[in-house]
C-alpha positions in Angstrom: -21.5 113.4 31.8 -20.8 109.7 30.4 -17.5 108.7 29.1 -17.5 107.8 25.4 -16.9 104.4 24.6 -14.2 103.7 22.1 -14.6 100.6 20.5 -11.3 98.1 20.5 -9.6 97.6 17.2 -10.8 94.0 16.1 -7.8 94.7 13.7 -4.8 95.6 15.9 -1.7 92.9 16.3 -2.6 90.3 19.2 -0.2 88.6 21.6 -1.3 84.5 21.5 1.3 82.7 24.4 2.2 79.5 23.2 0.5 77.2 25.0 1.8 73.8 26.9 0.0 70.5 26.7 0.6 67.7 28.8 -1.2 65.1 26.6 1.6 64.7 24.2 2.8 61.6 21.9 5.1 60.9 25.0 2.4 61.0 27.4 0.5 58.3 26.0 3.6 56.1 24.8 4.2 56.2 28.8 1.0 55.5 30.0 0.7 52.4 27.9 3.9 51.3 28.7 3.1 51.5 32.6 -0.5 50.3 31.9 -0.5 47.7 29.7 -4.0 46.4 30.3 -5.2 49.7 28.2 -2.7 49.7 25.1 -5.5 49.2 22.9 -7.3 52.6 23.8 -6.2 55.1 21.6 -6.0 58.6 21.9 -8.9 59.9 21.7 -10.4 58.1 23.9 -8.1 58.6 26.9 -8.9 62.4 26.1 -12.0 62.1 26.1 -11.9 60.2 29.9 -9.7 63.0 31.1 -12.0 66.1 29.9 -14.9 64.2 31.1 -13.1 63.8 34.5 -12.5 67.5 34.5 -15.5 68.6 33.6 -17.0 66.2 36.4 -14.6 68.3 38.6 -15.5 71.9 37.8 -19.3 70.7 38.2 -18.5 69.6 41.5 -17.3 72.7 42.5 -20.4 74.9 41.5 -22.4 72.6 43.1 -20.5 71.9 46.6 -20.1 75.4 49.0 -16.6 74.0 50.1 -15.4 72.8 46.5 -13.4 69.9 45.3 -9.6 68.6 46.4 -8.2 67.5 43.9 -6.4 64.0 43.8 -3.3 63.1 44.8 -3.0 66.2 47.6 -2.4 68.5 44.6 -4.7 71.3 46.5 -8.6 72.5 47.0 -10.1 74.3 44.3 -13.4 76.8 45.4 -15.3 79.5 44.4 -15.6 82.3 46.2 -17.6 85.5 47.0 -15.5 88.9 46.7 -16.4 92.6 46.9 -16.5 95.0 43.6 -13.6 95.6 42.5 -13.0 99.7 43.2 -12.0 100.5 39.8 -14.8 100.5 36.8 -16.5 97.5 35.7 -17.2 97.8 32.1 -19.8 95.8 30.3 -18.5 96.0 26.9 -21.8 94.6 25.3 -23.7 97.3 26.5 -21.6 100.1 26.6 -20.9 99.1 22.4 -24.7 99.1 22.0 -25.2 102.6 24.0 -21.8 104.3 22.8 -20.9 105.0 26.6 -18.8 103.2 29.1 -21.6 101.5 30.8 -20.2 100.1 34.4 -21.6 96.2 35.7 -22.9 96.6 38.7 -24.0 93.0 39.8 -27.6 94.2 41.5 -28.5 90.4 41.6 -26.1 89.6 43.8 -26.1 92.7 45.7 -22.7 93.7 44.0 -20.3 91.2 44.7 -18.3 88.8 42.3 -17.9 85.1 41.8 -13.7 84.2 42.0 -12.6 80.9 41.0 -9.6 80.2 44.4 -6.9 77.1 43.9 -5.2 76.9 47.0 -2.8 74.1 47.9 -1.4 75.4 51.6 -3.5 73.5 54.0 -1.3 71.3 56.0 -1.9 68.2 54.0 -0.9 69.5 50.8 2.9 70.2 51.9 4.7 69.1 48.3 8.0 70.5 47.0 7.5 73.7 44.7 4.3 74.1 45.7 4.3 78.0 45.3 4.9 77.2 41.3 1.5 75.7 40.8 -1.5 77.5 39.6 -4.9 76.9 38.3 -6.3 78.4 35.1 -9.9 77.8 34.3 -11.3 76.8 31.0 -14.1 78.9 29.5 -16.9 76.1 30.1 -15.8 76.3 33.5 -16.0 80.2 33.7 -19.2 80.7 32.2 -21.0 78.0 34.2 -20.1 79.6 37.3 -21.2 83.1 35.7 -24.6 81.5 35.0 -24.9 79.4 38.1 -23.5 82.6 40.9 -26.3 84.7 40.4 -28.7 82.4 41.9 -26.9 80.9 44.6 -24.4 83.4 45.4 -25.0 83.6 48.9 -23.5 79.8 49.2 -19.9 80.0 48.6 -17.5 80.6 51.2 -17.1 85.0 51.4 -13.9 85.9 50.9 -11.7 88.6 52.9 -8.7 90.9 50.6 -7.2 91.5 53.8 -6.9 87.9 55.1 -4.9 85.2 53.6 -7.1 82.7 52.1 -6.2 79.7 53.7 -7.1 81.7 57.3 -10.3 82.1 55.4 -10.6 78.4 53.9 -10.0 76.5 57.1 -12.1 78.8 59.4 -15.0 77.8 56.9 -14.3 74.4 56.7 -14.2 74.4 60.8 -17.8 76.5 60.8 -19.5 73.5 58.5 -18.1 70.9 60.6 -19.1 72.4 64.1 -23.1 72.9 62.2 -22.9 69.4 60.9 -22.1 68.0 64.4 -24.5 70.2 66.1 -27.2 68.8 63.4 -26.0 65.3 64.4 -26.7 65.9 68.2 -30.3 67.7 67.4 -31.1 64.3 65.4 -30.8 62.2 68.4 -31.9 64.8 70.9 -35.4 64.0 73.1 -37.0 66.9 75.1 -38.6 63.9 77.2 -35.7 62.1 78.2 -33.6 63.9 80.9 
C-alpha cells in the first residue's frame, strides 16, 4: 500500500536566516583605498567581476573530475559520487501530481547522488580556524550539477561514508597522477628499441 502524500502548507510561518554579505559599503570604500588604480569602477561593476569569477569557478568544477582549489590556499572544492541515502527519497513533484509519496530512485545513474565536498585539510591548506569555514552552494551552481551528473556521473571522484574525505581526496589525486605518468612513459615508448 502507498503512503498518502500530504501536500506542505504554502501558507504556514517560515524561518528566513538573516543573511551576511561580504560586499558591503565598507568593502568597496577599502578596496579603492588599497587599489587606487580602480576608484572609478563602481559597484556594480566590481559585482559583476566577482559573480562572473564565481560562476567561472563552479563551471570548473563540473567540468574537471578533481575540481577547483580555490585561491589563496582557502581549500579544494569537488563533486562527488555517494550512495542513496537509506531513508526515503521523495520527489515532491511527482508524488503532488500522483497523491502518493513517490521515492527518486536515480536509475540513470545507477542510484547514486551527486554531493558538492569543500574541503580545506590537505597539508597545504594549514590556516588558523580552518575548521570554521564552510561552503554553501548557490542554486545556479546546484542545478547545473543536477543537470550535468546524470550524464557523466561515473567521472567524479566516489566517495566512501566510512572514510574521511581527505583519505579519499588525496588517494584520488595520487591514482590520476600515477595514470598521467604512466601515459607519459607509453608516449615515448618504442617496441623496436631495446
Amino acid at each position: 500500500m502507498h503512503k498518502k502524500y500530504n501536500l506542505p502548507d504554502v501558507k504556514a510561518p517560515r524561518f528566513r536566516q538573516n543573511g551576511f554579505s561580504v560586499l558591503t559599503k565598507k568593502f568597496f570604500d577599502n578596496f579603492k583605498t588599497k587599489y587606487p588604480k580602480h576608484k572609478d569602477m563602481n559597484e556594480s561593476d566590481i559585482r559583476n567581476i566577482i559573480k562572473r569569477f564565481n560562476t567561472l569557478m563552479w563551471e570548473n568544477v563540473i567540468e574537471y573530475r578533481d575540481g577547483v582549489q580555490f585561491p589563496e590556499s582557502i581549500g579544494t572544492l569537488f563533486i562527488g559520487t555517494c550512495e542513496n541515502a537509506k531513508s526515503k527519497n521523495v520527489d515532491h513533484v511527482k508524488s503532488k501530481k500522483y497523491g502518493v509519496a513517490v521515492s527518486n530512485t536515480n536509475w540513470e545513474t545507477d542510484g547514486k547522488l551527486a554531493k558538492i565536498f569543500y574541503t580545506s585539510y590537505a597539508n597545504k591548506y594549514k590556516f588558523e580556524f580552518r575548521e570554521c569555514w564552510g561552503f554553501r552552494a548557490c542554486r545556479n551552481f546546484k542545478r547545473a550539477v543536477a543537470k550535468a551528473y546524470p550524464e557523466n556521473w561515473t567521472m567524479y571522484v566516489k566517495v566512501d561514508p566510512v572514510k574521511k574525505l581527505r583519505e579519499v581526496y588525496v588517494k584520488e589525486q595520487t591514482r590520476q597522477y600515477a595514470l598521467y605518468k604512466t601515459e607519459q612513459k607509453l608516449k615515448s615508448y618504442n617496441d623496436f628499441e631495446l
